[in-house]
N, C-alpha and C positions, 0 to 999 in steps of 0.2 A: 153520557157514556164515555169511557175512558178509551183509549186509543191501543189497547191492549183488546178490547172486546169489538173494534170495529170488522166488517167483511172487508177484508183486501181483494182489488180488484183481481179477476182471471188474469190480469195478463201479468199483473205485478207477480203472482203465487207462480204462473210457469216462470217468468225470468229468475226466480232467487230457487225454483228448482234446477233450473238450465245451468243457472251458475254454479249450485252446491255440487251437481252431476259432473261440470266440468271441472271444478279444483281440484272434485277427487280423482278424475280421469288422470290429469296432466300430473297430480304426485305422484300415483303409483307408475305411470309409465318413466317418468323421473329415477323409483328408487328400480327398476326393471332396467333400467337405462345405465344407470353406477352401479349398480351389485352387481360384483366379481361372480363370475357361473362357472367354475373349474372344467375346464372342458367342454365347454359349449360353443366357446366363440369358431371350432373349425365342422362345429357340426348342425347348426342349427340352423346357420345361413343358404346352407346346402339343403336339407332338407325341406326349409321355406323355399327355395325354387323349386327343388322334384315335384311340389303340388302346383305349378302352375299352369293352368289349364285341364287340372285333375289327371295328368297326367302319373302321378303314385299312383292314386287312387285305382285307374284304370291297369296295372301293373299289380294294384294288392287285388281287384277281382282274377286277375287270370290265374295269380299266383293261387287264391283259395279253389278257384274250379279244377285247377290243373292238380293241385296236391291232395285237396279232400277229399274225401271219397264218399261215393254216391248224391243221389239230386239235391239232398239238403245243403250241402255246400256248393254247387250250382244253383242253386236257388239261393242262396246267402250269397252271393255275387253279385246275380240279374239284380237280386231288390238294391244293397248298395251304389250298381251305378243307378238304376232305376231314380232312387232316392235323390244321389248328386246330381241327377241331371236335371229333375224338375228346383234341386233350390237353386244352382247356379242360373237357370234360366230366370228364377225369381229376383233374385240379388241383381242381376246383371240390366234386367230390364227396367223391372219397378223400385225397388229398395233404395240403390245408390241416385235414380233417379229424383228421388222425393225427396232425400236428402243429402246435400250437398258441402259437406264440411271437407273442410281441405285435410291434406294429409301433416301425421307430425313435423315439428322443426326438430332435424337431426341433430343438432348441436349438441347433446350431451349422450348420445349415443357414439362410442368409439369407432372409428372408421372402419373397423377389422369385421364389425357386426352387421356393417351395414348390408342390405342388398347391392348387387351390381349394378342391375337396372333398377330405378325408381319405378314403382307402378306410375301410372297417368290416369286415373277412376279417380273418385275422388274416396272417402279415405270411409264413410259408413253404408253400411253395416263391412264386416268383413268377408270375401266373397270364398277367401282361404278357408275359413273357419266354418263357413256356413257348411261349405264342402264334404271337411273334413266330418262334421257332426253326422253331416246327412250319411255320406255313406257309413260311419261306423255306425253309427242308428239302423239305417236298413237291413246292415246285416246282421247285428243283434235281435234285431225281431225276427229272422228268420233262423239263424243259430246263436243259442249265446257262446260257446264253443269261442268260433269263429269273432262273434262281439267283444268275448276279453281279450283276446289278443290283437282286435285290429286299434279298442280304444286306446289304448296309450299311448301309441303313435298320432291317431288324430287328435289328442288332449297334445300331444309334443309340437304338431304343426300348429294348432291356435296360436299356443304361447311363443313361438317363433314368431309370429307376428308383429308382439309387442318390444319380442327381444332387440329386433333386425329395426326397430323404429318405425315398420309398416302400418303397424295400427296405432289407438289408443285401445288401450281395456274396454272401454264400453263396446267399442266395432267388432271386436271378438266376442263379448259375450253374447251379446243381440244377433252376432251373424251365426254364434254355435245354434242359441233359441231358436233360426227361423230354418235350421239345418236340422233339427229335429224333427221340428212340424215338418215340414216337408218330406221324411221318412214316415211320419202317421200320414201323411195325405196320403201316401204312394199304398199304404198299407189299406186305407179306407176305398180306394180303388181296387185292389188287386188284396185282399186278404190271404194273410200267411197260413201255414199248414193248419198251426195250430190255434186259428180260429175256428175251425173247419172241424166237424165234429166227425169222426170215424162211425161211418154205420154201427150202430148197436142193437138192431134187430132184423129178424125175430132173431134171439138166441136161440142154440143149440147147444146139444147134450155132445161132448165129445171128449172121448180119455183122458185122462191125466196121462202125460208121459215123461216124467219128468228124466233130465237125461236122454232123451229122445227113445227111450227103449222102445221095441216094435214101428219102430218110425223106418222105413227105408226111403233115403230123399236121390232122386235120381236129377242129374249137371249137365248139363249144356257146354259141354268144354268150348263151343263156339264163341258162349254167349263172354267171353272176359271174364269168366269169374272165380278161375281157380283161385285166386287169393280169399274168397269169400266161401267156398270150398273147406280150404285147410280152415276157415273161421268155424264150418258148422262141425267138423270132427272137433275141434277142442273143447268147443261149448257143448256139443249134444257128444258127451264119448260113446255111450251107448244106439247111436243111431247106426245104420250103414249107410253109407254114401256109393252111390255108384254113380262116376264119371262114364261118360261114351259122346260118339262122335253123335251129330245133331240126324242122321239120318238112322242112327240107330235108339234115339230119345224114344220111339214112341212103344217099340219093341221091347225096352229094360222096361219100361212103367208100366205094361203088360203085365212081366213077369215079376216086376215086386208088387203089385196088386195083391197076388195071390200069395202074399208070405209076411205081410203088415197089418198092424191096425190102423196107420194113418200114413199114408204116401205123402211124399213131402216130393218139392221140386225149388231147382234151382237155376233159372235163365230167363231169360226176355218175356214177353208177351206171349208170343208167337206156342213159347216151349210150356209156357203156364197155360194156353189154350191145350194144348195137348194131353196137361197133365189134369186137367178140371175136367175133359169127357172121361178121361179112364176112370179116374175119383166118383163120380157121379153116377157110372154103366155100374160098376161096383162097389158102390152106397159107402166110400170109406170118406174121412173127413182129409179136408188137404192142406197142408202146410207149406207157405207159401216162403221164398226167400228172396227177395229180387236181387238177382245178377243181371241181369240187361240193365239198357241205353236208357230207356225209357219207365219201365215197371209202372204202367197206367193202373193196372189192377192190384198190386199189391199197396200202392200209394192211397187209390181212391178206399182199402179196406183200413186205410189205419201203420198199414205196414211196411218200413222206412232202414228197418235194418236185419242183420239177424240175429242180433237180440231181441228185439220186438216179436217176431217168432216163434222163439225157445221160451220169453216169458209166456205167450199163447199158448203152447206147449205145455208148460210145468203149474198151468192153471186150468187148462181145460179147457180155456175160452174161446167162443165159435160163433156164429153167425151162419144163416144160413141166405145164400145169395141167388139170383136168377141166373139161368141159361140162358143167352139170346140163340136163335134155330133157324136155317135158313133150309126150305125144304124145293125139288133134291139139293141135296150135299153134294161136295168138289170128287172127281174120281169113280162118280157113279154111285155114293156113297145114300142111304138113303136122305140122311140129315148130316148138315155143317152147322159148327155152335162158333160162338162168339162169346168172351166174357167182357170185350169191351165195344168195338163198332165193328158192324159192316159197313162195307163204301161200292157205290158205282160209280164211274166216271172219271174223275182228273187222280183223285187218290190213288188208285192201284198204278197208275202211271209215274205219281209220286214215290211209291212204295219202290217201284221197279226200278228205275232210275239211285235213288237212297240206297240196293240194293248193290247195285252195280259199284258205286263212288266210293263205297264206306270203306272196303280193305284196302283204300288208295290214303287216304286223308281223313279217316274217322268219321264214325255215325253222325254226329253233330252236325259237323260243317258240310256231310253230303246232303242231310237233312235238307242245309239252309239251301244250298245250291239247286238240291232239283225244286223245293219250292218256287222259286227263282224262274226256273226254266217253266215248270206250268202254267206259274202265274202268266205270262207271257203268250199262251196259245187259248183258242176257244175252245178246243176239246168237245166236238160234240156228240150229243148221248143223244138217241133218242128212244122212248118207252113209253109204254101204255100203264098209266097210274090213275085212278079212280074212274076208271070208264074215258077217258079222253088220253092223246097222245103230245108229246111233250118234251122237246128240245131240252137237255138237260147239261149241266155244266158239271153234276157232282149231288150222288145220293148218298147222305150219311143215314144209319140208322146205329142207334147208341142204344147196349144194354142200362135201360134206366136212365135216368133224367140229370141231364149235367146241369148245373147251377151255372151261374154264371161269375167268372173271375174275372176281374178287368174288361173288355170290350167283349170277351169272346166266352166260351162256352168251356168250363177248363177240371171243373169235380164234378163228383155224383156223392151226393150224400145218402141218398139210400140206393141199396144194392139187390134191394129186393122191393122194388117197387108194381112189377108188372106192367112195365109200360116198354115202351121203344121211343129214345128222343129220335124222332123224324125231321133229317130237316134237306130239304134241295135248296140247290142253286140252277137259277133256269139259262140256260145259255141266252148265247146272244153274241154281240160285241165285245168283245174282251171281257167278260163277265170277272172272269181273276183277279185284274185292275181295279174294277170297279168295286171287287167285294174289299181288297184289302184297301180302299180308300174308305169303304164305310169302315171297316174296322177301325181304322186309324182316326176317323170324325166320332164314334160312339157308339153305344150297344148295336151287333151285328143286326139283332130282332130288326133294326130298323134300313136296314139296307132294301132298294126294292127289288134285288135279285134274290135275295132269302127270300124262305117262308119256311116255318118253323109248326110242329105236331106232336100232341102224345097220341100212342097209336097202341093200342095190341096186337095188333096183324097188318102185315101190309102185302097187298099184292103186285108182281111185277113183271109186265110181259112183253112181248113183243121186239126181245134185245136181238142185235143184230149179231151172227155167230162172229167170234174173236173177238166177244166184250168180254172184258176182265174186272171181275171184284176182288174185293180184297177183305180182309177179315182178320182181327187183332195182328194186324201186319204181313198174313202171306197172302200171294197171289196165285187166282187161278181162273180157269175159263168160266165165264157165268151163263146158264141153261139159259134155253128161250124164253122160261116162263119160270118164277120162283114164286116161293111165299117166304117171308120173314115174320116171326111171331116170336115167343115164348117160354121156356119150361120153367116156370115159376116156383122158387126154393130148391133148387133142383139140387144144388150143391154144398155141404156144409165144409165151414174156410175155417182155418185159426184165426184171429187177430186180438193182439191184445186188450185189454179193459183200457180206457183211457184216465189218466193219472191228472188229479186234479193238482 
């Protein structure tokens, strides 16, 4: 047999691969090295330090939460750093670990290019680049929007890498490859919106309007959202809009009840509860537009903007969703509804506190604070639930069943399912602690202060007077004894078809 058709051994075939890999590496970083770049030499150098430590990176997230508007661009944030922070941690621990190739010789890179400080890692994969990839990955799966414009910058800090003599090519391209992956792991963990399939039944029959005609949508001037406001008078010219102060919200949607074929609303949770019992006592269909912090209900329908709405709207398209019902109701009322949870325990204390902080320093960050502060106390409950009595730390009962997003509990994909997600935490010892340490080790389900239920009625008694519930965000006194249950399809909502 001739020496052309013999098997070369494994080790011979990776070394004349290692060597072909490396010639190419060290030319092209050579002709990256001597080709003149009109302009780059006072700007590229720069830019390769602003990523060090992801430090841009952490700067282009605020810059998109703080400028975009609405959760999808906070959510195109979170995943981005989310993304850099799991590859960096990869690259940094495992990757440069396992392999250990020195960095390039500067010698034919001009002094002007170079970095100030030399990194000290050693030179594979790239941990800039991995960086780079990941977060403009993350938040391209979560907005492309957001994705075109953060990619070119991350595609510009790679190739600083090569320019500034930091890398070779092969350590950028393998560390952009594992900055990817790392953006689908994060994704595979924590799936994006639009994996997430918007309720699509039962369908319901409800007007065309296109133009918003017969549509009166009543605003929340509290909730932020007059710029969203002038949004729905331009797109819907035919709708009315009636703006009013939040204490006179429930009063106007009274009286446009009675002068629409579909009442539309524009604010928070809180003002979309408000607007689902009028809609519902008066069988109209409701158009939902989220201007609040949060928009749990308008999100879990499909509904993200207010064009997403208007398209609803000018199609007809409807769903018909469950009540949750807590009976008596707040104020002597005989029933209180829920479109998204009610809470006993450390929640309404949450709420209360978030309520207080937010005109000082923004919903968000009061958010994170009273968290903070909760987390920190035992808060105890005590109630009588299935016939025995029971130290309790926090009673959530959720219209319909949330799926689970990353560790914790985070959509509902059907919104008419007829269930109550039931779930307590039982006091104890710092119960708060210990539930956000299970969060942080894995699925909540498995913490031993949870326990988790579908339920169609719950009953609840035995509460001590000046316990406070809470309910799609307000707070009030909760009776001695309640029941939590159901009115199933009670409500029919716009949301758009879903666009394949």
């Amino acid at each position: 047999m001739s020496d052309a058709y013999k098997v070369q051994p494994a080790d011979t075939v990776r070394a004349r691969v290692t060597k072909l890999l490396g010639g190419w590496d060290r030319e092209v970083f050579h002709r990256v090295a001597s080709r003149h770049w009109p302009g780059a030499d006072p700007v590229l150098p720069r830019l390769s330090h602003s990523a060090n430590h992801g430090l841009l990176w952490f700067a282009t997230a605020a810059g998109i939460a703080a400028v975009g508007r609405g959760q999808r661009s906070r959510r195109a944030a979170v995943r981005g750093v989310a993304s850099l922070a799991l590859a960096s941690a990869t690259i940094n621990t495992v990757a440069k670990r396992s392999v250990r190739r020195a960095r390039p010789v500067l010698d034919a890179v001009p002094v002007v290019r170079q970095l100030k400080r030399q990194p000290v890692t050693t030179s594979f994969p790239s941990g800039h680049s991995a960086s780079a990839a990941a977060f403009a990955t993350g938040v391209l799966l979560e907005s492309k929007g957001w994705g075109a414009a953060v990619a070119p910058l991350a595609a510009t800090v790679a190739l600083s890498r090569v320019y500034t003599g930091a890398h070779y090519p092969s350590d950028v391209l393998v560390g952009a490859a594992l900055g990817v992956g790392a953006a689908f792991a994060v994704r595979g963990i924590a799936p994006t919106r639009s994996q997430i399939p918007s309720p699509g039944r039962p369908h319901a029959d409800a007007p065309v309007l296109p133009g918003g005609e017969d549509l009166v949508v009543v605003v929340n001037q509290a909730s932020g959202s007059s710029g969203a406001a002038a949004l729905v008078r331009d797109v819907l010219p035919l709708a009315e809009v009636v703006e009013c102060a939040p204490d006179r919200v429930e009063e106007e949607l009274e009286r446009a009840a009675g002068r629409c074929r579909a009442l539309g609303v524009l604010g928070g949770d809180g003002t979309v509860n408000q607007a689902a019992v009028v809609a519902a006592r008066h069988r109209l269909p409701l158009a939902v537009f989220p201007g609040g912090t949060l928009n749990h209900f308008a999100y879990d329908l499909g509904v993200e903007t207010v064009h997403d709405t208007c398209r609803a709207l000018a199609e007809g398209d409807a769903v018909r969703v469950d009540l949750g019902r807590f009976t008596p109701g707040p104020r002597g009322a005989a029933h209180g509804y829920f479109v998204n949870t009610f809470s006993l325990g450390v929640y309404p204390d949450l709420v209360r506190l978030r309520e207080r902080w937010s005109p000082r320093i923004g919903s968000i960050p009061a958010g994170v604070l009273a968290a903070l502060k909760v987390l920190r106390g035992e808060h105890p409950l005590e109630a009588e639930l299935g016939g025995g009595r029971h130290a309790l730390w926090l009673l959530f009962a959720g219209n319909g069943m949330y799926q689970r997003m990353g560790p914790t509990p985070g959509h509902r994909r059907d919104l008419a399912d007829g269930l109550l997600d039931v779930r307590v935490v039982r006091g104890g010892r710092l119960p708060g602690l210990r539930l956000l340490a299970a969060v942080l080790a894995g699925p909540l389900s498995r913490s031993p202060v949870h326990a988790a239920g579908k339920l169609r009625r719950l009953r609840i008694a035995g509460l001590a007077p000046g316990t406070s519930l809470a309910y799609d965000g307000e707070v009030t006194e909760a009776p001695p004894e309640l029941v939590v249950d159901k009115q199933d399809e009670a409500l029919t909502v716009y949301r758009p078809q879903m666009r394949t």
